[in-house]
C-alpha positions in Angstrom: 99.2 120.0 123.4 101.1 118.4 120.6 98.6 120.0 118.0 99.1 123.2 119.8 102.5 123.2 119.4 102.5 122.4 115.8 100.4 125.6 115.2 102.5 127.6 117.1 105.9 126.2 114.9 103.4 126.8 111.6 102.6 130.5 113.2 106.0 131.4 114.5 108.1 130.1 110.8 105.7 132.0 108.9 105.2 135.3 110.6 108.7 135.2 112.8 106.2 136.7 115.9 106.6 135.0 118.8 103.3 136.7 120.3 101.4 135.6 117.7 103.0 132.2 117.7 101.9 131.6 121.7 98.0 133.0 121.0 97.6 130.1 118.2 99.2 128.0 120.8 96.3 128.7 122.8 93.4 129.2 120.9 93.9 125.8 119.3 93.5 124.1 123.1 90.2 126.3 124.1 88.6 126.2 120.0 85.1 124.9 121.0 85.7 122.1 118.7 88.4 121.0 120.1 87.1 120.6 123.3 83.9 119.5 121.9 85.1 116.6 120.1 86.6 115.1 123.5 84.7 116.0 126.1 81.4 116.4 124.3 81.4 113.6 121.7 83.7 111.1 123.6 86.3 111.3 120.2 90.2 111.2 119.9 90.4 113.4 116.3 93.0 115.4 117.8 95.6 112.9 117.6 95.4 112.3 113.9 94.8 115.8 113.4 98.1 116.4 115.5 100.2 114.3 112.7 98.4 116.2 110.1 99.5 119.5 111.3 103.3 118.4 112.2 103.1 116.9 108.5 102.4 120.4 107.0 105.2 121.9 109.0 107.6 119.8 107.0 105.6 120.6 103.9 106.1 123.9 104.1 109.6 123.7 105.3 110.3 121.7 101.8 111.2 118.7 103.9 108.6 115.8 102.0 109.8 112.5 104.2 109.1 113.7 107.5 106.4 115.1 106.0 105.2 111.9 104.5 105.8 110.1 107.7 103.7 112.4 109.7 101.2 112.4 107.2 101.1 108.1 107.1 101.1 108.1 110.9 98.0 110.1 110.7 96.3 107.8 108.7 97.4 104.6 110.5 95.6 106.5 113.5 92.3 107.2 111.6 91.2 107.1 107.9 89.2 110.5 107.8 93.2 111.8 107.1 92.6 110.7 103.5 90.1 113.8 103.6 93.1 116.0 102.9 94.8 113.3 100.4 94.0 115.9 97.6 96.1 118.7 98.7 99.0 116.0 98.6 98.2 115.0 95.6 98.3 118.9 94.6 102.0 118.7 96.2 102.9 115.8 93.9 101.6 117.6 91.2 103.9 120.7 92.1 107.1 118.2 92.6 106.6 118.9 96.4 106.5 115.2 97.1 107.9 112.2 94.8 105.7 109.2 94.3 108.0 106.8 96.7 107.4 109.0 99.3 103.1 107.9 99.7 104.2 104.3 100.4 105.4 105.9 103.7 101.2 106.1 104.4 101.2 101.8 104.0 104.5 101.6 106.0 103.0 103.5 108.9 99.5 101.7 108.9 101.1 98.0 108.9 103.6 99.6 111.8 101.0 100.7 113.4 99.6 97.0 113.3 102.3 95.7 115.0 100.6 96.3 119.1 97.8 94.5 117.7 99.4 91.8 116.3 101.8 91.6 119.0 98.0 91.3 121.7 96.9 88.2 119.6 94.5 90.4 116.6 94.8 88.6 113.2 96.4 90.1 110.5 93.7 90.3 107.4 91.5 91.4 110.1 93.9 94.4 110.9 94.7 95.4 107.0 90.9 95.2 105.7 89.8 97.9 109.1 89.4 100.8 106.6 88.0 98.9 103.5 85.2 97.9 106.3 85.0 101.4 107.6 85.0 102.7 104.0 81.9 100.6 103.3 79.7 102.5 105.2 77.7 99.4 106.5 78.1 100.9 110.0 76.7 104.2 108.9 73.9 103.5 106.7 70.8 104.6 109.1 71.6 108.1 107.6 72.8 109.9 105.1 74.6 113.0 107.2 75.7 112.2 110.8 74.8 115.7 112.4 77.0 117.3 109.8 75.6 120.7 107.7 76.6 119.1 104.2 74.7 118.6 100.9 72.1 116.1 102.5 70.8 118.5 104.6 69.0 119.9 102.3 67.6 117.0 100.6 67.3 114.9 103.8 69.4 112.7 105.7 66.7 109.0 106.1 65.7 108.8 102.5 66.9 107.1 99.5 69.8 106.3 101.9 71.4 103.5 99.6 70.9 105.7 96.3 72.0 109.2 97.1 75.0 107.7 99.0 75.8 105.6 95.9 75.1 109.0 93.9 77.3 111.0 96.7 80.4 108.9 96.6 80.5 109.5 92.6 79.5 113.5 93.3 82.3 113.7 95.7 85.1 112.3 93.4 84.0 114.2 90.3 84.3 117.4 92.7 87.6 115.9 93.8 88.5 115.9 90.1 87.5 119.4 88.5 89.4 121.1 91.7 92.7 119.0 91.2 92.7 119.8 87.3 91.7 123.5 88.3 94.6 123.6 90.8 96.7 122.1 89.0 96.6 123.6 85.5 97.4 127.1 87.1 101.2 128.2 87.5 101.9 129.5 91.3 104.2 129.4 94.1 103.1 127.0 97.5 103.7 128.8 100.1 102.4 128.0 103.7 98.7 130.4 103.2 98.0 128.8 100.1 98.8 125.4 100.7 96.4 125.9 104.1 93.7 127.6 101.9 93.6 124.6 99.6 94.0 122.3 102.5 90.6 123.9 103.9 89.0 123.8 100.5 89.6 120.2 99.5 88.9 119.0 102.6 85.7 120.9 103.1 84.8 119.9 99.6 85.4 116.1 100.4 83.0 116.1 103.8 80.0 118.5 102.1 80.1 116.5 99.2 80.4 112.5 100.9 77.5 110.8 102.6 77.4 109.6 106.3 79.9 112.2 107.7 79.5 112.9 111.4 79.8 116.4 113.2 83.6 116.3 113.4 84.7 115.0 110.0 85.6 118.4 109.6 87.9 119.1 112.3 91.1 119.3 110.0 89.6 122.2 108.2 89.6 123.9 111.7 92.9 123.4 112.7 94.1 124.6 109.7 91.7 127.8 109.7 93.5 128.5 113.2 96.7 128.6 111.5 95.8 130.7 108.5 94.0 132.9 111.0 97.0 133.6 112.8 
């Protein structure tokens, strides 16, 4: 519901239709991913996703610390928000956001610590969760996790150490020749084109990285429910 209501603000400040605003509302509750991920695959994406979407409301309102604040909540809930870490960086580029305002993403994670810490968890074992997670070691056994990227077409149980060495370098040069394209070209960020390069880069990221599973991609469709509406 909080998601929902985040598209509807995105919707409703864009377009000023208050119709339009309450159908995103909804179609973001009953969008088959949505109610996939949860009641199908057992996951919580929607709360990151949630501070992702509240965190381009701000963005688009030309208000970066809230939007920054959103944005580090997000990742303290789940490391698959650095997906869309490109577009900010696109942001930055555009003197949207000033530098100061990404140490709001380590500010949030070690806040975020704090229940742990508080319940008796140590704390190197609390700051090194995403350098463990970014390793891969849990995901090795395949090279795509049910998700229609590159390694579908090559394969998904061979050469699983090489191609996902190969894939992490594939994926930042990608990374790298669409920030230089995006950010060479003079144009105005408004709310459609920061969501159609929100959808791009994070699409790019997922199709191009190994070991993503079937919902790595579920920021690119609650921003495509925005942009639809």
């Amino acid at each position: 519901f909080v998601a929902a209501f985040a598209v509807m603000f995105l919707v409703y400040d864009r377009k000023k239709n208050t119709t339009r605003a309450i159908i995103g509302y909804g179609c973001l509750l009953f969008a088959p991913t949505i109610v996939a991920n949860s009641s199908m695959w057992a996951q919580c994406d929607i709360i990151f996703s949630s501070f992702v979407l509240w965190s381009l409301y701000f963005m688009q309102k030309d208000k970066p610390v809230p939007g920054m604040i959103f944005y580090g909540i997000a990742f303290a809930f789940k490391l698959q928000t650095l997906c869309l870490a490109p577009l900010y960086v696109i942001l930055w580029m555009k003197k949207k956001v000033k530098i100061r305002h990404f140490l709001f993403l380590p500010l949030m994670y070690v806040i975020g610590m704090i229940p742990s810490l508080l319940a008796g968890k140590g704390f190197w074992e609390l700051i090194s969760v995403y350098f463990f997670q970014a390793d891969g070691a849990m995901d090795i056994y395949a090279l795509s996790h049910k998700f229609p990227n590159i390694y579908q077409l090559i394969g998904t149980d061979s050469f699983l150490y090489e191609y996902a060495d190969a894939g992490m370098w594939l994926a930042l040069a990608a990374m790298m020749f669409l920030l230089y394209a995006l950010a060479r070209k003079a144009y105005t960020l408004d709310t459609e084109l920061i969501l159609r390069m929100g959808m791009l880069l994070t699409m790019s990221v997922v199709f191009f990285l190994p070991h993503m599973h079937e919902r790595y991609a579920i920021l690119v469709d609650v921003m495509a429910i925005v942009f639809a509406f």
